[in-house]
C-alpha positions as CSV (number, residue, x, y, z in Angstrom):
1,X,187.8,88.8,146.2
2,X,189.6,88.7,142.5
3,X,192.0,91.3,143.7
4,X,192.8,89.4,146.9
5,X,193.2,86.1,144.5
6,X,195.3,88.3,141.8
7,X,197.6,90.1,144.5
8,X,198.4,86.2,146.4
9,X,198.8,84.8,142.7
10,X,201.6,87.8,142.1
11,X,203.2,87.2,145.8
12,X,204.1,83.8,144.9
13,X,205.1,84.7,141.4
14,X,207.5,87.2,143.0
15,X,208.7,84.8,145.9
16,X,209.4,81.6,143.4
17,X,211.1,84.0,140.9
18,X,213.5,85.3,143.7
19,X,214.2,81.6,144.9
20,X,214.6,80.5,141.4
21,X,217.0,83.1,140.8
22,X,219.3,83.0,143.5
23,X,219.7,79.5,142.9
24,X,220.5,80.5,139.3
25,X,222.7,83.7,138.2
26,X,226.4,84.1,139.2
27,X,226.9,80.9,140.7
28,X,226.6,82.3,144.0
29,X,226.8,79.5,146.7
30,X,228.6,78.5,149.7
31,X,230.9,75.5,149.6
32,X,233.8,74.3,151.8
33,X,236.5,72.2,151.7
34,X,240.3,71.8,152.7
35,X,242.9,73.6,151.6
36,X,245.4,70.9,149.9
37,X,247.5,73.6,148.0
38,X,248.5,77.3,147.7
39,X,249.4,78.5,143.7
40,X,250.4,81.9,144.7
41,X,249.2,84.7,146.9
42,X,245.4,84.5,145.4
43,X,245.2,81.0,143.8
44,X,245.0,77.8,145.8
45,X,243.3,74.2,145.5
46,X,240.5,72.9,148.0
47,X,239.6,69.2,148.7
48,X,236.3,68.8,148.8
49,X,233.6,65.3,149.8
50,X,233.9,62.6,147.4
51,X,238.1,63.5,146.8
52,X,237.1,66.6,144.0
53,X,239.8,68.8,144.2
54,X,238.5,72.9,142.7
55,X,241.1,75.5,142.2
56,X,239.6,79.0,143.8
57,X,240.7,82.4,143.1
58,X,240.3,84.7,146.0
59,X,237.8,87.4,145.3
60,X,238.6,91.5,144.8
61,X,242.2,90.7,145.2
62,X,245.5,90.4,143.1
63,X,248.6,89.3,144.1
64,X,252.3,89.4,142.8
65,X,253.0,87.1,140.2
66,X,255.7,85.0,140.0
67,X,259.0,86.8,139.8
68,X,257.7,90.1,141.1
69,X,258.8,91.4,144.5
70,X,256.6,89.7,147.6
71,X,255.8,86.9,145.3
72,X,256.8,84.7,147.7
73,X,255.7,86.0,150.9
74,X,252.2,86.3,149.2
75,X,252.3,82.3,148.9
76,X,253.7,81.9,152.2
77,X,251.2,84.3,153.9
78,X,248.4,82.9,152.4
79,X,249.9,79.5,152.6
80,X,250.2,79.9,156.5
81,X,246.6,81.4,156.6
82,X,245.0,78.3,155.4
83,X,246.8,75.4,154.4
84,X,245.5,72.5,155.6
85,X,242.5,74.4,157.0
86,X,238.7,74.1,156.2
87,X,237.4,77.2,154.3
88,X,234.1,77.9,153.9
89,X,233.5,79.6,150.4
90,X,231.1,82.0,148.8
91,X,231.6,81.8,145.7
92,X,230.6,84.7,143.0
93,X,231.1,83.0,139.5
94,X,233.1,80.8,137.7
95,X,236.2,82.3,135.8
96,X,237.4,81.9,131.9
97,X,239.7,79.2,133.3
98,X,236.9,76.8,135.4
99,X,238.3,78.5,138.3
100,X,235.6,79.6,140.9
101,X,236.1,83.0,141.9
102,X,234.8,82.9,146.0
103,X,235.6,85.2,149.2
104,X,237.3,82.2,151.8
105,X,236.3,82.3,155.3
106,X,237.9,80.1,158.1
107,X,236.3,79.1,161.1
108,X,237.4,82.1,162.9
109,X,235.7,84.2,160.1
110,X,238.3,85.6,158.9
111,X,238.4,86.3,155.4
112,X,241.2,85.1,153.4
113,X,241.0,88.4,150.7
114,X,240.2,90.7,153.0
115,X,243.9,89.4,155.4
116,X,246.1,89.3,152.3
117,X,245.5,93.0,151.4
118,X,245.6,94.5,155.2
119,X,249.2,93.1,155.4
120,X,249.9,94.9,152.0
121,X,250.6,91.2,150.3
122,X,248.0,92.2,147.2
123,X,246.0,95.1,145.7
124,X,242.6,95.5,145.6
125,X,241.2,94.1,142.2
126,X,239.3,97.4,141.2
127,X,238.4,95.8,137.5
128,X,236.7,93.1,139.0
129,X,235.5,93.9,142.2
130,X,233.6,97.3,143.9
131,X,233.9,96.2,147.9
132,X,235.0,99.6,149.9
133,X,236.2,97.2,153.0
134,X,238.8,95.8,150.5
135,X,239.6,99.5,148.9
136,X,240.2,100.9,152.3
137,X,242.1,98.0,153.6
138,X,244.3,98.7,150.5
139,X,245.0,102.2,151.4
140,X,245.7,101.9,154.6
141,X,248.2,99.4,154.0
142,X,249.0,101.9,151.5
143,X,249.2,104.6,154.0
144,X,251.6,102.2,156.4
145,X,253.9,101.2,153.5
146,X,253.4,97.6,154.2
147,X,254.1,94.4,152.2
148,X,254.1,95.8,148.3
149,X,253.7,99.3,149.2
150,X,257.2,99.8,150.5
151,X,257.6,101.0,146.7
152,X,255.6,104.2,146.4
153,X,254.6,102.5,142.7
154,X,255.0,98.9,142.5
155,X,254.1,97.3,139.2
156,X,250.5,95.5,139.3
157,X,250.5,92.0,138.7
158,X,247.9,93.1,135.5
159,X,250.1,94.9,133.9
160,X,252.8,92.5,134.9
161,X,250.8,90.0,133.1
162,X,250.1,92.6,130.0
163,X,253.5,93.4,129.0
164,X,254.0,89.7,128.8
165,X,251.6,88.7,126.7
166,X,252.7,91.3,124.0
167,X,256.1,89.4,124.5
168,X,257.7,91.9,126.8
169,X,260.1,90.7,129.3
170,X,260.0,92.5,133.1
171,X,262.7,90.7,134.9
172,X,264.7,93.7,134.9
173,X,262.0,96.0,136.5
174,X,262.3,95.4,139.6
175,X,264.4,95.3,142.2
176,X,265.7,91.7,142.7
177,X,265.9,92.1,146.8
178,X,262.4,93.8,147.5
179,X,260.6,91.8,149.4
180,X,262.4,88.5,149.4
181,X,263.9,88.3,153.0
């Protein structure tokens, strides 16, 4: 009878704990909202209830920055993926900058990270994120030369943003038509 007692005692012990902790951790929940404004190819703002506007950054992905090639058809592809659309987020965490980090689904399912890498508009974010859909996504687009990888070696928006914080200029590194028309 004490081990039956002992063994239900541990059960909910374990169950709570796991309830408790996915309620806690990595700020992993699921919110949505509407998309008011696109930043850049992985960066946009969502409305949510009550008029709270949250700036999101798309999970496992990186796209051109500002003055690098496809910059702009990033924004516009992404832009004419969801703006003015409800998303439905999951987010993962909460980045250095109060931005929550979250995959974006619309009600179609697709997945906002998952679309802007299969038409070669952003890399996979290796650093920061492990998912082999994204990684093969990547290299097929890779394979077809789409989007960014029309240039067998385009610049990644990391080390884009590196050689500018040490104060190094990369305006003249790439070339100023690529993926502007």
């Amino acid at each position: 009878m004490k081990k039956i007692i002992w063994y239900s005692f541990l059960f909910v012990l374990i169950i709570s704990g796991l309830s408790c902790g996915s309620k806690q951790g990595n700020d992993s929940k699921s919110l949505s909202g509407k998309v008011v404004g696109v930043i850049d190819g992985d960066t946009y703002d969502l409305l949510m209830d009550g008029n709270e506007t949250i700036r999101i950054r798309m999970e496992g992905i990186d796209a051109p920055e500002k003055g690098m090639p496809f910059y702009k058809k990033a924004k516009k592809h992404l832009s004419d993926l969801c703006f003015g659309k409800i998303v439905r987020l999951d987010v993962k965490e909460k980045d250095r900058y109060g931005r929550k980090v979250a995959f974006s689904y619309l009600d179609d399912g697709t997945e906002l990270s998952h679309e802007m890498i299969k038409v070669g508009l952003a890399w996979h974010y290796k650093k920061y994120n492990n998912d082999p859909d994204l990684a093969s996504l990547e290299m097929q687009a890779r394979d077809s030369r789409r989007g960014i990888w029309v240039d067998e070696s385009p610049m990644p928006p990391w080390e884009n943003r590196k050689y500018h914080r040490n104060g190094i200029s990369t305006k003249d590194s790439f070339d100023i038509n690529l993926g502007q028309d």
